[in-house]
DSSP file (Angstrom, degrees, kcal/mol; ACC not computed):
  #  RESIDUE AA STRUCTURE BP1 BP2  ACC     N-H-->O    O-->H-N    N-H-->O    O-->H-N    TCO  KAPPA ALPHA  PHI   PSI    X-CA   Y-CA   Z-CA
    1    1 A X    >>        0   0    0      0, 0.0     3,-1.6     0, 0.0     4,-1.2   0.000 360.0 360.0 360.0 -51.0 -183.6  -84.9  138.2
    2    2 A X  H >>> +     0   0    0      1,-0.3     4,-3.0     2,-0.2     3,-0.8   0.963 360.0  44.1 -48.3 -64.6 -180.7  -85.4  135.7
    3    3 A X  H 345S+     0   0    0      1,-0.2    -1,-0.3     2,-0.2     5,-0.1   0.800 110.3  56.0 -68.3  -1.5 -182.5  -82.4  133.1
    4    4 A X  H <45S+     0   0    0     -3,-1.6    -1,-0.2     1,-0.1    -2,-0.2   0.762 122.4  27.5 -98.5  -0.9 -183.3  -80.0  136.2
    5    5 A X  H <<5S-     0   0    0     -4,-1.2    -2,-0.2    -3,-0.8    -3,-0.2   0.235 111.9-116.7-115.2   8.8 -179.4  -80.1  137.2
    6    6 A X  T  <5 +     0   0    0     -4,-3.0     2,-1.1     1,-0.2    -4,-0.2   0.402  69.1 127.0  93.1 -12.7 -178.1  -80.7  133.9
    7    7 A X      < +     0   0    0     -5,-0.6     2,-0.3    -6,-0.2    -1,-0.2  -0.428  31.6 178.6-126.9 172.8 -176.7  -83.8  134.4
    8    8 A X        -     0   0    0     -2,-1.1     2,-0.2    -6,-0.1     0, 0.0  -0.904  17.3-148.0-138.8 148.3 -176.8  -87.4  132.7
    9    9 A X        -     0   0    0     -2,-0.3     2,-0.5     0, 0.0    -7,-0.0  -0.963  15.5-165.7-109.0 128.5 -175.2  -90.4  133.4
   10   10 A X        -     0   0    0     -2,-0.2    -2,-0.0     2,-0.1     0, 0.0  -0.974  20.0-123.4-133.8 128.9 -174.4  -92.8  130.4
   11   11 A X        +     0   0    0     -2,-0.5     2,-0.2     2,-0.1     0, 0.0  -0.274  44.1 161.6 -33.9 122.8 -173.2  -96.8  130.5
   12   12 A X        -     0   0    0      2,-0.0     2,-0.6     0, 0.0    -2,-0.1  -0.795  36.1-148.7-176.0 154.5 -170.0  -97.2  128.7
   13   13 A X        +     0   0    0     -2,-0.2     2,-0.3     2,-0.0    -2,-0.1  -0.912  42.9 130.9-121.7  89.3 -167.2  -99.8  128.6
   14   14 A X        -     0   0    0     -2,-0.6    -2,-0.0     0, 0.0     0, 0.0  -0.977  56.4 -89.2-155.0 158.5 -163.6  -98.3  127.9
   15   15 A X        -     0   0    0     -2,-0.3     2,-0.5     1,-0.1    -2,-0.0  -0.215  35.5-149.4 -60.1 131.2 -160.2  -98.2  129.0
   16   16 A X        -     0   0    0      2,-0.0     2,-0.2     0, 0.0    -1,-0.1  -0.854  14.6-178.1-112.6 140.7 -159.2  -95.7  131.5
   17   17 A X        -     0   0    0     -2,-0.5     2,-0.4     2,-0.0     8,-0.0  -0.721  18.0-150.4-110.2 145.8 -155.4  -94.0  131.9
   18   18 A X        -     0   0    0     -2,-0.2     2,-1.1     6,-0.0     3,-0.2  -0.847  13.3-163.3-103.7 152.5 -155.0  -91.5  134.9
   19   19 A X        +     0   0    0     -2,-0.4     6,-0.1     1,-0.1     3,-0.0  -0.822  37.5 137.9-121.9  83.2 -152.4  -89.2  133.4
   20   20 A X        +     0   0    0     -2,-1.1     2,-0.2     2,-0.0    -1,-0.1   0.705  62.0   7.8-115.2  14.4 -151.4  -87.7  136.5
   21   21 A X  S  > S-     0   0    0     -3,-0.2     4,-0.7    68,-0.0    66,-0.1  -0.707  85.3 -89.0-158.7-176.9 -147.9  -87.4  136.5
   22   22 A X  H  > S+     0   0    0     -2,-0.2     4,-1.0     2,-0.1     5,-0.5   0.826 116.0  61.2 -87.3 -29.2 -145.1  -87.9  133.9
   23   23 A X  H >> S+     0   0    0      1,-0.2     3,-2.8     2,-0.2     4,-2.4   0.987 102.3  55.3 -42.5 -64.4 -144.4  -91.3  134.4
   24   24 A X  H 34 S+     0   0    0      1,-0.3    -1,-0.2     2,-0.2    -2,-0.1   0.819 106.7  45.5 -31.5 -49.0 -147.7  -92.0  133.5
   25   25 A X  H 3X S+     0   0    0     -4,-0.7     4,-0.9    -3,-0.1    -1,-0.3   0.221 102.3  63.1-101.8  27.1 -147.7  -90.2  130.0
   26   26 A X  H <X>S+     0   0    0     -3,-2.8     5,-1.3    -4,-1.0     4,-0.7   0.666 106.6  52.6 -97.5 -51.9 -144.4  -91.7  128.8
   27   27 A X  H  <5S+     0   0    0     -4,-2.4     3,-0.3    -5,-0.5    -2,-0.1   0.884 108.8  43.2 -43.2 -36.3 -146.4  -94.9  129.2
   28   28 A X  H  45S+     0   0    0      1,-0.2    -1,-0.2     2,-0.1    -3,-0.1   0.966 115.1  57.7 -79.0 -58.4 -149.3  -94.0  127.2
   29   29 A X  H  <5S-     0   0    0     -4,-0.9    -2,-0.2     1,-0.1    -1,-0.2   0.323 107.6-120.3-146.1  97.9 -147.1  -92.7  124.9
   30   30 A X  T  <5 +     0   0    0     -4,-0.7     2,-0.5    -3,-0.3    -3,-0.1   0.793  38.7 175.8  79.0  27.9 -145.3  -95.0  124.3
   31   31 A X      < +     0   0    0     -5,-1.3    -1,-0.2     1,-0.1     4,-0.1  -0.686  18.4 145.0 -77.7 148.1 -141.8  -94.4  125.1
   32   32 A X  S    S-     0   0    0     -2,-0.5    19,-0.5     2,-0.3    -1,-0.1   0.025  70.9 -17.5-138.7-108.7 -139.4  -97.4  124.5
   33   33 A X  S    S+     0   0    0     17,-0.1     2,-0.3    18,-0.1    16,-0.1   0.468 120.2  55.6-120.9  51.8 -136.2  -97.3  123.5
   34   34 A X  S    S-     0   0    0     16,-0.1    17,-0.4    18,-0.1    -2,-0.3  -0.729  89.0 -90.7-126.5-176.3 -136.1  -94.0  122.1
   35   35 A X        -     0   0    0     -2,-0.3     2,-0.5    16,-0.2    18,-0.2  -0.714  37.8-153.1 -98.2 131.4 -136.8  -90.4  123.3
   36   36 A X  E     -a   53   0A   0     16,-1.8    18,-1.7    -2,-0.3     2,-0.5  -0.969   4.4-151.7-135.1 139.2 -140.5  -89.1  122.6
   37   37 A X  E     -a   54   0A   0     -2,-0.5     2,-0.6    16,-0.2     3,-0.3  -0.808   8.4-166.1-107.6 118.8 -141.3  -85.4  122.2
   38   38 A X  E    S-a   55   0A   0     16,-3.6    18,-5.7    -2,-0.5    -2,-0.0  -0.880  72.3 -16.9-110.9 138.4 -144.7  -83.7  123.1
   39   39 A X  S    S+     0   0    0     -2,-0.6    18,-0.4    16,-0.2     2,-0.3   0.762  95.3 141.5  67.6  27.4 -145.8  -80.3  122.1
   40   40 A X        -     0   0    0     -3,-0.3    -1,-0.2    16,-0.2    18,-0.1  -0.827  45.3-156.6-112.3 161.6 -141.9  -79.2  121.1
   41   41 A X  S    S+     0   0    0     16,-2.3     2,-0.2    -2,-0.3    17,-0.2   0.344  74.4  66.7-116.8 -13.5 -141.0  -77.0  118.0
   42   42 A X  S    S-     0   0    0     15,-0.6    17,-0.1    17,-0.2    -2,-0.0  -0.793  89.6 -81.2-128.2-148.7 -137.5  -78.5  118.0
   43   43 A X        -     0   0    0     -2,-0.2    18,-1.0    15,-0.1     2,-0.3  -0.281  32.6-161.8 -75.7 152.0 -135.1  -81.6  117.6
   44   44 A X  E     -d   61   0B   0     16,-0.2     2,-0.3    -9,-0.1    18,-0.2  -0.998  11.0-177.7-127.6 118.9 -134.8  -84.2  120.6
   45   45 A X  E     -d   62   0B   0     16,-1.7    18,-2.1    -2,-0.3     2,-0.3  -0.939   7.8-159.7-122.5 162.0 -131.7  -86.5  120.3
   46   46 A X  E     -d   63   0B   0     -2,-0.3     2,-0.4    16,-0.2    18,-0.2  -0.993   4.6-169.6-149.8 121.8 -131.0  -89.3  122.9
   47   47 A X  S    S-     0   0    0     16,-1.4    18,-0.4    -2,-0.3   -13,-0.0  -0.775  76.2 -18.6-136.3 105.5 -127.9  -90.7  123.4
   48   48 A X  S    S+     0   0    0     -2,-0.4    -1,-0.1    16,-0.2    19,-0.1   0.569 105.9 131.8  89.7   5.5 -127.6  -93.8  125.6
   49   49 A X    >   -     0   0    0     16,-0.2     3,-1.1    14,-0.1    20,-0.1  -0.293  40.6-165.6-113.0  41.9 -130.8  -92.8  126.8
   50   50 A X  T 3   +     0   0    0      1,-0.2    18,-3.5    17,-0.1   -17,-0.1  -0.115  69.0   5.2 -53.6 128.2 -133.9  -95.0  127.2
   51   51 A X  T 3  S+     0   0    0    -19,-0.5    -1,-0.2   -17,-0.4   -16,-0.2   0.730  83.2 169.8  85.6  23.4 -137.1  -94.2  127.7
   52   52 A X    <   -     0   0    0     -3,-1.1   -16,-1.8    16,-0.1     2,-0.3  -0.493  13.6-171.3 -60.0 148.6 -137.1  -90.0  127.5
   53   53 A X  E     -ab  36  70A   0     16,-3.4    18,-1.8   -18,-0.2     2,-0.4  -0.891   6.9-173.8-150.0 142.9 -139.4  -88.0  127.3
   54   54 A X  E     -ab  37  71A   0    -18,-1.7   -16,-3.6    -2,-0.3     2,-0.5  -0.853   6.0-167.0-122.5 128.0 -139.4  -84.5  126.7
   55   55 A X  E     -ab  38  72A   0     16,-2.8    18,-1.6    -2,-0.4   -16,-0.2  -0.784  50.4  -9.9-122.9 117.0 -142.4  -82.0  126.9
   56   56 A X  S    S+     0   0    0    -18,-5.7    17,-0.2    -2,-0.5   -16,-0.2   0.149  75.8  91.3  86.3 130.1 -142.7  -78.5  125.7
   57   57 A X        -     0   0    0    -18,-0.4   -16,-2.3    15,-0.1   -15,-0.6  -0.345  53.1-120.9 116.4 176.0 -140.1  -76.1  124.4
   58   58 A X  S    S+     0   0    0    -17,-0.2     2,-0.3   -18,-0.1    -1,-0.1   0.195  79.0  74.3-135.3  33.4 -138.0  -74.5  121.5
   59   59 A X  S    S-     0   0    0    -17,-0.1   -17,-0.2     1,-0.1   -18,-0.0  -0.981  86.4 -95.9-137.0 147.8 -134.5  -75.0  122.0
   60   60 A X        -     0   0    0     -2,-0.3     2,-0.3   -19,-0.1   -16,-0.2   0.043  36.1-160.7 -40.6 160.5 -132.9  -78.5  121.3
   61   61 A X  E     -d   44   0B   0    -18,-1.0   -16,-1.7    -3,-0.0     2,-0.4  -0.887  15.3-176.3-158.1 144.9 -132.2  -80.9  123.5
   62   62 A X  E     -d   45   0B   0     -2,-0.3     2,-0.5   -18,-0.2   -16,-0.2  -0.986   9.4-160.5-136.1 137.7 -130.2  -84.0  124.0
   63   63 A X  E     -d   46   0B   0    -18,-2.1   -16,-1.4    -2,-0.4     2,-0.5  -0.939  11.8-167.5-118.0 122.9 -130.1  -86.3  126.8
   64   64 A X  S    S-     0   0    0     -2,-0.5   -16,-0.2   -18,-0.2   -15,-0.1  -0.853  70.5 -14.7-100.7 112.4 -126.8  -88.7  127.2
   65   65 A X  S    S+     0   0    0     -2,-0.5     2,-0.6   -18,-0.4   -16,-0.2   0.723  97.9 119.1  79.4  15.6 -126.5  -91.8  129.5
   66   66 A X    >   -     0   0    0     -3,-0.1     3,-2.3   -19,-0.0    -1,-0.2  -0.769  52.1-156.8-128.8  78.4 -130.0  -90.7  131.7
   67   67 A X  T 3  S+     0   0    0     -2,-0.6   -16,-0.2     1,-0.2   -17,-0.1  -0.225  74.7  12.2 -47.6 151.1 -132.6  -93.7  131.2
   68   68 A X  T 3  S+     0   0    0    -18,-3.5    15,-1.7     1,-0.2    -1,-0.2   0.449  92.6 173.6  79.7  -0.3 -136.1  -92.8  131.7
   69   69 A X  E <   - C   0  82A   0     -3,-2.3   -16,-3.4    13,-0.2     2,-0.4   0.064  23.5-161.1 -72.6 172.1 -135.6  -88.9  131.7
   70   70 A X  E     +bC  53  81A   0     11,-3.2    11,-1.6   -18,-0.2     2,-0.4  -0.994  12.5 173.7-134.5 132.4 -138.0  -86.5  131.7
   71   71 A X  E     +bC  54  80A   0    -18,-1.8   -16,-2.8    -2,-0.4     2,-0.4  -0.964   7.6 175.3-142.8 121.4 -137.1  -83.0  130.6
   72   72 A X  E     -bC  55  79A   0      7,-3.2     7,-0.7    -2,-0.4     2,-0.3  -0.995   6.4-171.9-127.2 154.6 -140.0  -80.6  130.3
   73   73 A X  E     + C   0  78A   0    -18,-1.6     2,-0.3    -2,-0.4     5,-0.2  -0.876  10.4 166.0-133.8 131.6 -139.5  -76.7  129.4
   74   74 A X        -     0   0    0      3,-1.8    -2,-0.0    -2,-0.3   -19,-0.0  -0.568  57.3 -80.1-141.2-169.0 -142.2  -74.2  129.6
   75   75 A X  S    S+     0   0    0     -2,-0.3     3,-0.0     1,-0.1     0, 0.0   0.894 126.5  40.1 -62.6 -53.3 -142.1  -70.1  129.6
   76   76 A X  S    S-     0   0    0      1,-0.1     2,-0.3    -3,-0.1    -1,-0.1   0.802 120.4 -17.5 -86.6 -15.3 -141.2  -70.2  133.4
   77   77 A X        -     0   0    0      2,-0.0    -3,-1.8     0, 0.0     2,-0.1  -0.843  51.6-114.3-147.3 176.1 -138.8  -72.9  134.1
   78   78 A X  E     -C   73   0A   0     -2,-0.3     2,-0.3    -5,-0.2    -5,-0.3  -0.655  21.1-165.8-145.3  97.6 -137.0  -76.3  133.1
   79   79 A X  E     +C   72   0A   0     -7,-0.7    -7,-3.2    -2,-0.1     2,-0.4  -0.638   8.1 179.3 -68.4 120.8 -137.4  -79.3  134.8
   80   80 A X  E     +C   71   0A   0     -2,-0.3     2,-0.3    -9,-0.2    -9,-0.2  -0.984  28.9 137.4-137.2 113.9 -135.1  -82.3  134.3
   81   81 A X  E     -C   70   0A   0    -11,-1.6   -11,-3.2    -2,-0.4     2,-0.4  -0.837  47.8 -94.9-141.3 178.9 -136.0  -85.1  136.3
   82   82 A X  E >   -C   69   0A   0     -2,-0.3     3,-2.8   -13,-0.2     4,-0.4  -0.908  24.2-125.1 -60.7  92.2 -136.4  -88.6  136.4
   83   83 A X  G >  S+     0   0    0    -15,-1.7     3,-0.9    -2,-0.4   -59,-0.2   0.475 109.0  58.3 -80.2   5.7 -139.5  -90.8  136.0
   84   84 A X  G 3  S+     0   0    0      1,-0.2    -1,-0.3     2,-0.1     3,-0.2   0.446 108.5  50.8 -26.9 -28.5 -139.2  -92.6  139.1
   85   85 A X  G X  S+     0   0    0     -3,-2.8     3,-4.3     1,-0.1    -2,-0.2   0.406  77.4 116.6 -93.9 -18.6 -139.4  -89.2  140.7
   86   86 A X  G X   +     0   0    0     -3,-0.9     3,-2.4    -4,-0.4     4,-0.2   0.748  69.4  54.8 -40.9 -39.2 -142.4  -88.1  138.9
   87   87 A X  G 3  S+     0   0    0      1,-0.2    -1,-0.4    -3,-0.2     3,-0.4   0.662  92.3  72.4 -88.4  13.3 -144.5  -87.7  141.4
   88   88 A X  G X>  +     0   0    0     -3,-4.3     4,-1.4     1,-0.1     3,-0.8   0.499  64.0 111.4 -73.7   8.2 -142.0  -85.2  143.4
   89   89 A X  H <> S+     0   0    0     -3,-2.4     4,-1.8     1,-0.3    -1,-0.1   0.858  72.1  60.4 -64.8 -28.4 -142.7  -82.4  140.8
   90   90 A X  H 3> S+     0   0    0     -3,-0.4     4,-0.8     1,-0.2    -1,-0.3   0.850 100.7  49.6 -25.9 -68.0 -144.4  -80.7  143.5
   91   91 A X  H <> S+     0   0    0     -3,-0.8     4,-1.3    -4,-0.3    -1,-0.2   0.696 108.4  53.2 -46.9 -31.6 -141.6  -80.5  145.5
   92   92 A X  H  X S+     0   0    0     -4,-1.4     4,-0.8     2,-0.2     5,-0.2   0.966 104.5  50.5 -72.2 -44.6 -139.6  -79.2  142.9
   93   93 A X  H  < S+     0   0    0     -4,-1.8     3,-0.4     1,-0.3     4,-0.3   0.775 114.1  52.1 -84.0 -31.4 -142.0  -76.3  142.1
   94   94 A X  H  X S+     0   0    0     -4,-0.8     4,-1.3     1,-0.2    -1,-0.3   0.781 103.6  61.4 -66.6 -27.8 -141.8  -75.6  146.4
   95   95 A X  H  X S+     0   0    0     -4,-1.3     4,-1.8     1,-0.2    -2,-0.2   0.898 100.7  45.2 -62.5 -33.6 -138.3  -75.6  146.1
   96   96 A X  H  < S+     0   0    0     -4,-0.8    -1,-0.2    -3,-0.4    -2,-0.2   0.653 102.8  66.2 -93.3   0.0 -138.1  -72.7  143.7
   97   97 A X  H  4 S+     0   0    0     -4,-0.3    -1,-0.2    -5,-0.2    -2,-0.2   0.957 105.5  41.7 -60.1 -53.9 -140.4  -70.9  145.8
   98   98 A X  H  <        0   0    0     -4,-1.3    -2,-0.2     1,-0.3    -3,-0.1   0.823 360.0 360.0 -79.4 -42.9 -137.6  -70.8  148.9
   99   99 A X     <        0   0    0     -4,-1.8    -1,-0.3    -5,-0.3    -2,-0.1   0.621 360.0 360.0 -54.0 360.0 -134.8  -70.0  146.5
C-alpha cells in the first residue's frame, strides 16, 4: 500500500520544536541576554534589551529598554512586537488590511 501511494512510514526517536510563532524561534535560537539576528544583511544593537530578536531586513536596528522584542522587516512591512504577543501576528496583518 505504502509504494502504490507513495508513502512510507519510518520509526525514529528525535526531539520535536513546533516553530509556529516567534516566541518559539527566539527559544530555539537561543536568545538570552543579547539580541539575535536571523536572515539580516545589517548590524543589530540592543540596549537594555533582553531577549531580542530580530528577523529579516537591511537597515540597522537597535532596540533600547524593550525585553523580549521581536522586530521582523520584510519587502512589505515592519512588525515590532513583543514575544508575549507572538501569537497576535495575525491580528496585526488584519489590522493593516482595515487601514
Amino acid at each position: 500500500m505504502a509504494a502504490a501511494g507513495g508513502v512510507a512510514v519510518v520509526p525514529a526517536t528525535f526531539e520535536w520544536h513546533d516553530v509556529g510563532d516567534f516566541d518559539s524561534l527566539a527559544e530555539l535560537s537561543g536568545v538570552a541576554g543579547t539580541a539575535v539576528s536571523i536572515h539580516r544583511t545589517a548590524p543589530v544593537g540592543a540596549v537594555g534589551a533582553a531577549g531580542a530578536l530580530v528577523v529579516g531586513g537591511t537597515k540597522p536596528v537597535v532596540i533600547v529598554g524593550v525585553d523580549d522584542a521581536v522586530v521582523v522587516e520584510s519587502d512589505e512591512a515592519l512588525l515590532v512586537t513583543v514575544r508575549s504577543a507572538a501569537q497576535r501576528v495575525k491580528d496585526a496583518s488584519a489590522s493593516l488590511e482595515t487601514a
